[in-house]
C-alpha positions as CSV (number, residue, x, y, z in Angstrom):
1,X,72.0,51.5,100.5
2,X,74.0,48.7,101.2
3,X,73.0,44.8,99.4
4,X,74.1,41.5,100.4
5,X,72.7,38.8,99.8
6,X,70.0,36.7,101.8
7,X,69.4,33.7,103.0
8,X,72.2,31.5,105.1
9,X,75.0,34.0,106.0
10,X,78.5,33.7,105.6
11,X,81.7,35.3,107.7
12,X,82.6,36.4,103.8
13,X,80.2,39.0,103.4
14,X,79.6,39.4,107.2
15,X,82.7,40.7,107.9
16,X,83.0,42.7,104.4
17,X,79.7,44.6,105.4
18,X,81.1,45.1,108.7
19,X,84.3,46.6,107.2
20,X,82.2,49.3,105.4
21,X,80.2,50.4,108.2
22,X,83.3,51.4,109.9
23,X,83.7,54.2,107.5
24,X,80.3,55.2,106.2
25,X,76.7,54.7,107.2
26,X,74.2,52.5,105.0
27,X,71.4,51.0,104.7
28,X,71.7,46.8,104.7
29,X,69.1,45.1,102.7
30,X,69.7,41.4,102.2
31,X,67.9,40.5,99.1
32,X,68.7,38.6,95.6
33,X,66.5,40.8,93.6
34,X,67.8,42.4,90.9
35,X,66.2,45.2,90.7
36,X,66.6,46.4,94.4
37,X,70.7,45.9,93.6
38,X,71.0,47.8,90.4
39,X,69.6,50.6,92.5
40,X,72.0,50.0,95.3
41,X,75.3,52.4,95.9
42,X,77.4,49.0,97.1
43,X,77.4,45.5,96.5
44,X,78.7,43.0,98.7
45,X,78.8,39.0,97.3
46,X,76.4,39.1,94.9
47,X,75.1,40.4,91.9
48,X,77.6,38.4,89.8
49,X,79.8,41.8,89.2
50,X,83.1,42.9,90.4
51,X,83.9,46.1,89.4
52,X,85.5,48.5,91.7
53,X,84.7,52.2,90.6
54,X,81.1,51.1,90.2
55,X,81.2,49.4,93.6
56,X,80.2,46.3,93.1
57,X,82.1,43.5,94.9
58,X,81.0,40.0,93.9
59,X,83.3,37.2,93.2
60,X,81.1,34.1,92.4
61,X,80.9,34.6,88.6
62,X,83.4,33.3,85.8
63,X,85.1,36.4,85.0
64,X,86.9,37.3,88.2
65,X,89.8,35.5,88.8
66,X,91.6,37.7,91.4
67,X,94.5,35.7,93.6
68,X,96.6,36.7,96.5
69,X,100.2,35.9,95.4
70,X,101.3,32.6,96.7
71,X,97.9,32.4,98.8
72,X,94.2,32.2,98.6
73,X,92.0,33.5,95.9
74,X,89.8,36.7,96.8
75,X,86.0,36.1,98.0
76,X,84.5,39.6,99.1
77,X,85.9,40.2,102.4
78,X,89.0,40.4,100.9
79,X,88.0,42.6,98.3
80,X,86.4,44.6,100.9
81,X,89.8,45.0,103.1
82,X,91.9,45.7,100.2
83,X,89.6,48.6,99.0
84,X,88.6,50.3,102.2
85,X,91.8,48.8,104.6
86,X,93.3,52.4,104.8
87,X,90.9,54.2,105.0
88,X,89.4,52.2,108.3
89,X,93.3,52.4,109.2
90,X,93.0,56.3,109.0
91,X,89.7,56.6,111.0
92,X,91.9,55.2,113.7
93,X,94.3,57.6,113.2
94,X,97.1,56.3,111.5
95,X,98.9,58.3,108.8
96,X,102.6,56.3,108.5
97,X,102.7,54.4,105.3
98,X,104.9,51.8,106.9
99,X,102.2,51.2,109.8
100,X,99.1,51.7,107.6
101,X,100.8,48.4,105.2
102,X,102.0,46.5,107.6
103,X,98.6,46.2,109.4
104,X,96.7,45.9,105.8
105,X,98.9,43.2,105.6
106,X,98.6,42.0,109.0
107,X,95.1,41.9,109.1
108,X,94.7,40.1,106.0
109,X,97.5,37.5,107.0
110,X,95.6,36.4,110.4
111,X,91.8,36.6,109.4
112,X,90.7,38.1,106.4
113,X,92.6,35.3,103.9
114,X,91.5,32.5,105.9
115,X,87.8,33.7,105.5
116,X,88.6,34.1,101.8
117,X,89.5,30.6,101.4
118,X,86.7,29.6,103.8
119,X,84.3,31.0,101.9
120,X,86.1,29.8,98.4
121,X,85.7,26.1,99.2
122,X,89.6,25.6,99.7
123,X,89.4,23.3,102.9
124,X,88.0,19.9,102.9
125,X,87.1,20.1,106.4
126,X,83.1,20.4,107.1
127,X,82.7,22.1,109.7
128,X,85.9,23.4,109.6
129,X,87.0,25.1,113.1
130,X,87.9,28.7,112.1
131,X,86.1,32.2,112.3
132,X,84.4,31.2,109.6
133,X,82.8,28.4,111.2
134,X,81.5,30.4,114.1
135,X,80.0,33.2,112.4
136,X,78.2,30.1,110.1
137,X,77.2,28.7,113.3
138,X,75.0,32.1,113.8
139,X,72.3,31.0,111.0
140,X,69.0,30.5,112.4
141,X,67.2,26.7,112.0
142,X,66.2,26.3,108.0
143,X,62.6,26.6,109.4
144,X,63.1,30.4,110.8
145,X,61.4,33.4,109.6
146,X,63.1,35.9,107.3
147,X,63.0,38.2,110.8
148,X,64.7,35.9,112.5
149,X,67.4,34.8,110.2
150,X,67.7,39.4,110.1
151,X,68.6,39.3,113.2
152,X,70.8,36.6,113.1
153,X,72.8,38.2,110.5
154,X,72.8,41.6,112.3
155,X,73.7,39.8,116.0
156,X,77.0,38.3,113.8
157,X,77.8,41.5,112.4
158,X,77.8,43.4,115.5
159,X,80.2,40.4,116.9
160,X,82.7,40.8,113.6
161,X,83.0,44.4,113.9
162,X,84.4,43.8,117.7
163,X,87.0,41.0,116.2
164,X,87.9,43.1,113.3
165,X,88.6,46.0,115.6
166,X,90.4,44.2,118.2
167,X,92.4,42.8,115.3
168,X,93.3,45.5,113.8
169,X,94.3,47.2,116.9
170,X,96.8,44.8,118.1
171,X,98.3,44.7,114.8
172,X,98.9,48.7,114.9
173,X,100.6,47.8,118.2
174,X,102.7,45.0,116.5
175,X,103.6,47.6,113.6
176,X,104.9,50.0,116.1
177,X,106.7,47.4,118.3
178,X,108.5,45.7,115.6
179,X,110.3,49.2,114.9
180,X,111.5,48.9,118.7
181,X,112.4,44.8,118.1
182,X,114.4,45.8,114.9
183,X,116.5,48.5,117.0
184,X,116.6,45.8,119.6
185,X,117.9,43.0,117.9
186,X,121.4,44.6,117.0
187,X,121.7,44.2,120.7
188,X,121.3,40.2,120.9
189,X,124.1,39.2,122.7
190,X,125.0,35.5,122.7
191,X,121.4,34.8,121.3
192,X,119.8,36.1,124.1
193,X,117.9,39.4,123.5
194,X,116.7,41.6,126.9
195,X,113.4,44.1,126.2
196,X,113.2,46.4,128.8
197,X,109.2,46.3,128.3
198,X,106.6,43.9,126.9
199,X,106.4,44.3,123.0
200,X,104.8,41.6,120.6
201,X,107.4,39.9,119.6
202,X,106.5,36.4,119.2
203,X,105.9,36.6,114.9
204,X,108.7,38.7,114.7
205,X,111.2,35.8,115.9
206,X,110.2,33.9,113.1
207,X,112.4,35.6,111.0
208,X,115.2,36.3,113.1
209,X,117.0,33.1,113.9
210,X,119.7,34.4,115.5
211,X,117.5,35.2,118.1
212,X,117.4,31.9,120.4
213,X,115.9,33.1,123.7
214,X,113.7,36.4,124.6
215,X,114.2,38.1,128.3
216,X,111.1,40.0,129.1
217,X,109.1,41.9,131.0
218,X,105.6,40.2,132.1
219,X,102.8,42.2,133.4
220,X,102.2,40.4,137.2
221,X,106.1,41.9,137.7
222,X,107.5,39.0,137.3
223,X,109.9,38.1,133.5
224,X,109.8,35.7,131.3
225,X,112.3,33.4,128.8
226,X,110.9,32.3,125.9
227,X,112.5,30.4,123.4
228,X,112.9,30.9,119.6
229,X,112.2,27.5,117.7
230,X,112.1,24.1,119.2
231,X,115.8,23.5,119.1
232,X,116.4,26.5,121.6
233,X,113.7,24.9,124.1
234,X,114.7,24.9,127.6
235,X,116.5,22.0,129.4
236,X,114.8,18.9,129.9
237,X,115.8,18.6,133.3
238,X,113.8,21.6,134.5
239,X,110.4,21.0,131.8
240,X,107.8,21.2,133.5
241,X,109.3,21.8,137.3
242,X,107.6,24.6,139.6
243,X,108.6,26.8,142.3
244,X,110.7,24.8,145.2
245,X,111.6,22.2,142.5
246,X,112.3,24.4,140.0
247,X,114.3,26.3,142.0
248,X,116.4,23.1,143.8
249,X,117.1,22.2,140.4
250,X,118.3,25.5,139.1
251,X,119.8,27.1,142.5
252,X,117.3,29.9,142.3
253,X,115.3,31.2,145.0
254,X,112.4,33.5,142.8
255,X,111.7,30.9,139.9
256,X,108.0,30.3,139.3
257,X,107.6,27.5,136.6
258,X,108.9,26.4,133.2
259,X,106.6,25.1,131.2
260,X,106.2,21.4,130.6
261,X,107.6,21.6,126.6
262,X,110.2,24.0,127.5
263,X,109.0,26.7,125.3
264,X,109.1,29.5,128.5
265,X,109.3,30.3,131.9
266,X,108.7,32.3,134.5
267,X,110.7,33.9,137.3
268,X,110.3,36.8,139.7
269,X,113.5,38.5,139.2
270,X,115.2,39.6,136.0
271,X,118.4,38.1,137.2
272,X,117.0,34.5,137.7
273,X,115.3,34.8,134.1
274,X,118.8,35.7,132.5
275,X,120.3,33.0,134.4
276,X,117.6,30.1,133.1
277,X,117.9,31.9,128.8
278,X,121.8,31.8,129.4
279,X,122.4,28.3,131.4
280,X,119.6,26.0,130.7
């Protein structure tokens, strides 16, 4: 048997419950009673315990004090990730220690933190627009019935189990295409780096300066140039230019658009692509 708490529902222990049920089947009662949550197996944000080995996972009471280092305190989703991260990571068939860290860390980078913080009181902002604002939104009127407000909670956690997968699975891709970026950017030449097929290499830039413009492969077969930091931005001359101007401007004959900011653009032809990253 699995206990959360009831009443108004939070992404916190939303997304914590639905972080268990990826690797083991419970029960979910939502109550405050404390006698139904001594006689639980697991605990999810409340109980006013935090104690691991017992699991119990509550974070609202004096004693617990966890922090991320140089970022948000815990709330129980983190909690959650950070005791059951590998093993959902192995469920999906990952064994590498490099890959199953780099998603745990991923993962708790682009979502779980955020709803940490949420959940912790950390932003001033109400409503503020993040995940943790639209799982909120998912509460039934004050004037519902327990069964509706149940079914609330259960129509959010079906939806945070499909985000939490689809997160996790493009950060296994990202852990296995930054091996092929690393190998990749011994190649840069003259700051330009050429991938022979799309990989997710947008964060990766960020730490890799020397990296000004990317050459890649799109899926409508067509490549694009995108641009490392605002400084490497495109031309002005050609921002926001399409087809026949874009292509009078630049001499092309294949170039499809850049955009308006200069961040990327797009042409039909590797050649034309290489000759916007090098020239403009």
């Amino acid at each position: 048997m699995l206990v959360t708490h009831s009443g108004r529902f939070h992404a916190d222990e939303v997304f914590a419950t639905a972080m268990v049920l990826m690797v083991q089947k419970h029960e979910i009662i939502r109550t405050r009673d404390e006698t139904v949550i001594n006689q639980a197996e697991i605990v999810l944000d409340v109980g006013a315990e935090y104690n691991p080995e017992k699991l119990r996972f509550d974070h609202h009471q004096n004693s617990f004090v966890r922090t991320r280092k140089d970022g948000p305190p815990f709330a129980t989703a983190g909690l959650i990730w950070e005791f059951y991260g590998s093993d959902i990571l192995k469920q999906k068939g990952l064994s590498d220690d490099y890959e199953i860290q780099f998603v745990i860390n991923r993962v708790d980078a682009k979502i779980i933190a955020d709803i940490d913080a949420v959940d912790n009181g950390l932003f001033s902002d109400d409503p503020r627009p993040s995940i943790s604002l639209v799982i909120a939104m998912m509460n039934q009127k004050p004037t519902a019935s327990d069964d509706e407000q149940l079914a609330a909670f259960f129509h959010a956690l079906t939806i945070s189990k499909g985000i939490l997968n689809n997160f996790i699975d493009q950060a296994i891709g990202e852990a296995r295409d930054i091996i092929e970026l690393k190998k990749s950017a011994k190649q840069v030449i003259n700051g330009i780096l050429i991938l022979e097929k799309k990989l997710s290499f947008k964060d990766f830039l960020r730490s890799q300066p020397q990296i000004k413009r990317v050459v890649y492969p799109r899926p409508e077969d067509a490549y694009g140039v995108f641009c490392n930091n605002k400084k490497n931005h495109l031309s002005k001359k050609i921002r926001g230019l399409r087809e026949e101007e874009l292509n009078q401007a630049t001499g092309l004959t294949d170039a499809v658009f850049c955009h308006k900011t200069g961040f990327m653009a797009v042409c039909k032809s590797l050649e034309s692509a290489l000759i916007l990253a090098k020239n403009y």
